[in-house]
N, C-alpha and C positions, 0 to 999 in steps of 0.2 A: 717197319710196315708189317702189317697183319698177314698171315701165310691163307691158304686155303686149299692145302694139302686134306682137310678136314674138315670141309665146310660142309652145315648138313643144309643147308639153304643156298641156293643160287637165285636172284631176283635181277631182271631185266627189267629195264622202259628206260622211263625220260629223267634227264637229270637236268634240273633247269635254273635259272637266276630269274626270279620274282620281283614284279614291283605291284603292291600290294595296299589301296584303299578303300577305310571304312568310315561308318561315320562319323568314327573318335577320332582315327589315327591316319597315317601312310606310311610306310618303310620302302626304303630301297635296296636293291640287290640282297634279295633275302633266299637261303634255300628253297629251292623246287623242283619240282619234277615227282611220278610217280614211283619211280626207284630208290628216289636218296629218303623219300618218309617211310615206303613202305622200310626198308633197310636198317633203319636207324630202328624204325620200332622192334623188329625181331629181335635189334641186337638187346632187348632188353630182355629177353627168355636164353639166347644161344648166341654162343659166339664160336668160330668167326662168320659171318654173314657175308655171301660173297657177291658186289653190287657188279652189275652189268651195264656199260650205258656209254653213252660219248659226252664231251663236255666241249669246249673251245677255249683259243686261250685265254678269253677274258673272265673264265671260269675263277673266282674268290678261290684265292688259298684255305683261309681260314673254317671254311665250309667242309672241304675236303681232309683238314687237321681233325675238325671234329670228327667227321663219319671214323676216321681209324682209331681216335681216343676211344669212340663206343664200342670196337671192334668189329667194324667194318671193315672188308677188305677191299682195295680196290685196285686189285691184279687184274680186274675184268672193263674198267674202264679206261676207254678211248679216248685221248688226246688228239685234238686237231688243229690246225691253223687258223679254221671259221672261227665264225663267232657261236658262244654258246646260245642254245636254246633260252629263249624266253618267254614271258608272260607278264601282262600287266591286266590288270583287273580292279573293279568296284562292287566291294560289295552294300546295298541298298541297306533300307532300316531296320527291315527285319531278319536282316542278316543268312535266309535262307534264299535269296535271290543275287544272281549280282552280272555285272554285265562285264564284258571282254574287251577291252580296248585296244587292245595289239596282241598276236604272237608272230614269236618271232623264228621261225623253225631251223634256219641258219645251218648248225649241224645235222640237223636230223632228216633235212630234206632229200639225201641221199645215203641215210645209213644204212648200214645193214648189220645185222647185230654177228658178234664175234664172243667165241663162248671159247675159255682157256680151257684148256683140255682136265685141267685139273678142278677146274669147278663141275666140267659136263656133268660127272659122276654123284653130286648131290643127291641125295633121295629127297627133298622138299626142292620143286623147281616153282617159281611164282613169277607168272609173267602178269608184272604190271602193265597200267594203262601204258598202251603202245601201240601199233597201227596190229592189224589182222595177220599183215606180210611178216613183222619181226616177232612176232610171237610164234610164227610158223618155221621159222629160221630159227630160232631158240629153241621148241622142241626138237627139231631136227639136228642140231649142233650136240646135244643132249642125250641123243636116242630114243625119243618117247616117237617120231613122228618122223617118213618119209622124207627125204631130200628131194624137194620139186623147184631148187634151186629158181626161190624166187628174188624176184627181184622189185627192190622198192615202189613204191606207186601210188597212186590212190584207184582204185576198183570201181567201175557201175555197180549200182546197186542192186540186189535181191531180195526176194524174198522167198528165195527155194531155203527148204529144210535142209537137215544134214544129210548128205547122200546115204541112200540107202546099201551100199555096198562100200568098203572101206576099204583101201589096201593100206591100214595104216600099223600096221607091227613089224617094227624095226622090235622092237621089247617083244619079250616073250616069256611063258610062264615061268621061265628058267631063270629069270632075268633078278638081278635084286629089287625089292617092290622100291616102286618110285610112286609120288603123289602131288598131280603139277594143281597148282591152282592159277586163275587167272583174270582179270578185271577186263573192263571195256568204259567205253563211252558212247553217248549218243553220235557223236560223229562217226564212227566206224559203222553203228549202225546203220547212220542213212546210207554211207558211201561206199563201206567197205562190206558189206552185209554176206555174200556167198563166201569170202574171205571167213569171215565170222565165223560163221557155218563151219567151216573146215575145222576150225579150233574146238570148237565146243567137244567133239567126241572124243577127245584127249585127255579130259578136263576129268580129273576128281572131286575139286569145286570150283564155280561159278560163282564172283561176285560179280555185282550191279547194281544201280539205286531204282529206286520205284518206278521213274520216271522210263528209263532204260529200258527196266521187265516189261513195261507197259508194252512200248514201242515193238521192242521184241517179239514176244509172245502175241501182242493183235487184242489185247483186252485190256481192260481197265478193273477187271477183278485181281489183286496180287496173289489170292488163293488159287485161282485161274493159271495164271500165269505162271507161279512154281510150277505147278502140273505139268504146261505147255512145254516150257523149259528143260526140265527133266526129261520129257523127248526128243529133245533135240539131243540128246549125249551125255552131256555130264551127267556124272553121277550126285553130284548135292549142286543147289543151289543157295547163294543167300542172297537176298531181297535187300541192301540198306533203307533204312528208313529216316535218317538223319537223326532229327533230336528226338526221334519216338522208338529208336531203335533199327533191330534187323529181324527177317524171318528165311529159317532154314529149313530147308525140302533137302529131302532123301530117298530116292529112288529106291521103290522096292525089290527092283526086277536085280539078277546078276546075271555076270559073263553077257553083257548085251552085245560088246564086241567081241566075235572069239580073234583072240592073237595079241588080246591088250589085256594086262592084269587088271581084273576088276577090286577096288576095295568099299563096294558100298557094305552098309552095314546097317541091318534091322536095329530095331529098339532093344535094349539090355538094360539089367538094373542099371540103377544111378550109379555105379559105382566110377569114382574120377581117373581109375588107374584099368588100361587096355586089357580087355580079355586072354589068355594065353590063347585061344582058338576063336574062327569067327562063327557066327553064330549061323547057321545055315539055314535056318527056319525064317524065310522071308515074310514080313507084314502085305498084308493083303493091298495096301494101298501107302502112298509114299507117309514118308514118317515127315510130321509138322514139328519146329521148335519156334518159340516168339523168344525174343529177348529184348527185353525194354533198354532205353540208355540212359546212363548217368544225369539226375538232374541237374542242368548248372545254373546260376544264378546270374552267370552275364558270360560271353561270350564276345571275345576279345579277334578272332581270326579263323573260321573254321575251313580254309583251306589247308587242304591234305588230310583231311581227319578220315575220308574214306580207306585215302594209303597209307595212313597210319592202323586203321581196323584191319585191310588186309594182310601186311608186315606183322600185326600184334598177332593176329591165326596163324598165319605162317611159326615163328619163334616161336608161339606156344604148344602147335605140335610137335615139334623142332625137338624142344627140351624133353617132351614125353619118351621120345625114342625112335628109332626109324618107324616109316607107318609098315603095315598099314594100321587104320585108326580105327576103333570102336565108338559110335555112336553116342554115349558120353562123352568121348573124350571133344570129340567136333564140335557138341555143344557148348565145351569148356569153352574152347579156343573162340569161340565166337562171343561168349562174356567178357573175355580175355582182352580180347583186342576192342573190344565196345569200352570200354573201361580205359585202356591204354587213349584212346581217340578221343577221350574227352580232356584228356590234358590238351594233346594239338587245339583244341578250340580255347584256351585260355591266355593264348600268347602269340604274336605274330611269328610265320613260318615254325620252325621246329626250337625255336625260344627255351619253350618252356618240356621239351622233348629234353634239352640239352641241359638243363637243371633237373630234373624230376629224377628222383633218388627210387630206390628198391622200396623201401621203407615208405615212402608217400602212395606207392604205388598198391603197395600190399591194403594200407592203410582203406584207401579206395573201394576196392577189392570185399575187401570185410565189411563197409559201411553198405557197398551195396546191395550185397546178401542179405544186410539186417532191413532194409527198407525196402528190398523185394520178395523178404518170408513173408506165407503168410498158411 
């Protein structure tokens, strides 16, 4: 088994057993959850990648062989007597719609997340899609966030912003720079929404899909809504856009919280490798990046390809060096894992995650630079 004595990644959420149809195909008990794609994708930039999550015993072995073949470690996942997390789903014709026919929350209905003491220390923390509660219990297991010793739940909903007063520095300037990122869904936003709120200010990036920002934010402009966003806390946000891509906002203000390291970062040449110093001359208004996505020519499964984009950012800052991260380099990481994410949409569950070689991947990589120069 993999150690994680030196893991530069810790990633929390859900780790699930999928049943999974489209209009071609169906597969049963196939990898899911938002921890085991985000995980699997990092490990393809950094290893060891340290997965956080509960599972049940009718959890697949073979699942669990692969994440540690890739160098996943899985010191951080809980075994239980329930039954594991599940999900069964249809996805429609045009393959960006699809409907939910069961979940099954079984373990997760009472979890609470539990962080090995030896992962807390990570300097890349990425709390995948998971309730509001357990990513607040993960920073806090961690040190980036407060012990408010919560406890599982579903929350009524808000729409209060992030409290204007924080007591959230457990970290402090002194502290070794940490850089949590962290995902959501539309369900946390209807239910869990002041929960939300709390996370956000912790955040050095914020992912979400369009639809999410919308809700979010109170606007149906996505330019709009980075902006809104960006007040809420985090320091970067990114937008997915599915098969049209993502767009990344970067806050130009710094030290917004005093008592939490800030690492936002103005614009710098393009250069792909981190500045030795940050660049202290802030942009007058948040800094924009678009990044289109891979064009594919059929699309076999595009569940998880969001938690495969956030694992592939993750792993690719990973590999750069501890952060904090220069403003190229974030943009990297968001080609990076746009790129990485279009393999998951070629193959049912992480399929083709589990063949896809260095080499194929590189290959990708290059072809899409040359068909997005211009």
């Amino acid at each position: 088994m993999t150690t994680t004595s030196h893991a530069s990644i810790a990633i929390g959420g859900t780790i699930a057993i999928d049943h999974v149809k489209t209009p071609e195909a169906e597969a049963q008990n196939l990898l899911g959850g938002s921890a085991a794609y985000a995980a699997l994708a990092a490990s393809f930039f950094t290893s060891p990648v340290a997965l956080i999550g509960i599972i049940g015993h009718d959890f697949p072995s073979q699942h669990l062989d692969m994440l540690e073949a890739h160098g996943v470690s899985l010191t951080g996942v809980e075994r239980s007597a329930n039954e594991s997390f599940t999900w069964s789903g249809e996805y429609h014709d045009n393959m960006n719609e699809r409907t939910t026919h069961r979940v099954g929350l079984n373990v997760l209905e009472n979890w609470q997340v539990k962080v090995p003491t030896a992962i807390a220390t990570a300097p890349i923390v990425v709390l995948a899609n998971m309730s509001p509660d357990n990513q607040l219990e993960m920073l806090a297991q961690c040190g980036i966030a407060p012990d408010r010793r919560i406890h599982p739940g579903l929350h009524s909903s808000s729409s209060s912003s992030a409290p204007s007063s924080l007591d959230s520095g457990i970290s402090s300037l002194d502290s070794p720079p940490r850089f949590v990122i962290a995902d959501t869904m539309d369900l946390w936003i209807e239910i869990a929404n002041e929960r939300l709120h709390e996370v956000l200010p912790h955040l050095d990036l914020f992912v979400l899909n369009e639809g999410e920002a919308r809700d979010l934010a109170g606007t149906s402009n996505l330019v709009q809504a980075g902006h809104l966003l960006l007040a809420k806390g985090p320091r970067q946000v990114v937008i997915k856009l599915g098969e049209f891509g993502a767009m990344l906002f970067s806050s130009a203000e710094r030290g917004i919280h005093p008592g939490l390291p800030s690492f936002i970062h103005s614009s710098s040449p393009s250069s792909e490798s981190p500045p030795s110093t940050i660049n202290s001359q802030p942009s007058t208004s948040p800094n924009l990046f678009r990044c289109s996505a891979f064009p594919l020519a059929a699309v076999a499964d595009p569940t998880g390809a969001g938690d495969t984009f956030l694992g592939g950012m993750a792993g690719y800052l990973a590999a750069q060096g501890p952060p904090p991260y220069a403003a190229p380099v974030i943009r990297q990481a968001v080609i990076h894992g746009s790129i990485l994410a279009s393999f998951t949409c070629e193959a049912f569950s992480t399929r083709r995650l589990e063949s896809l070689t260095l080499e194929e991947l590189a290959a990708r990589i290059q072809e899409f630079r040359s068909i997005t120069h211009w």
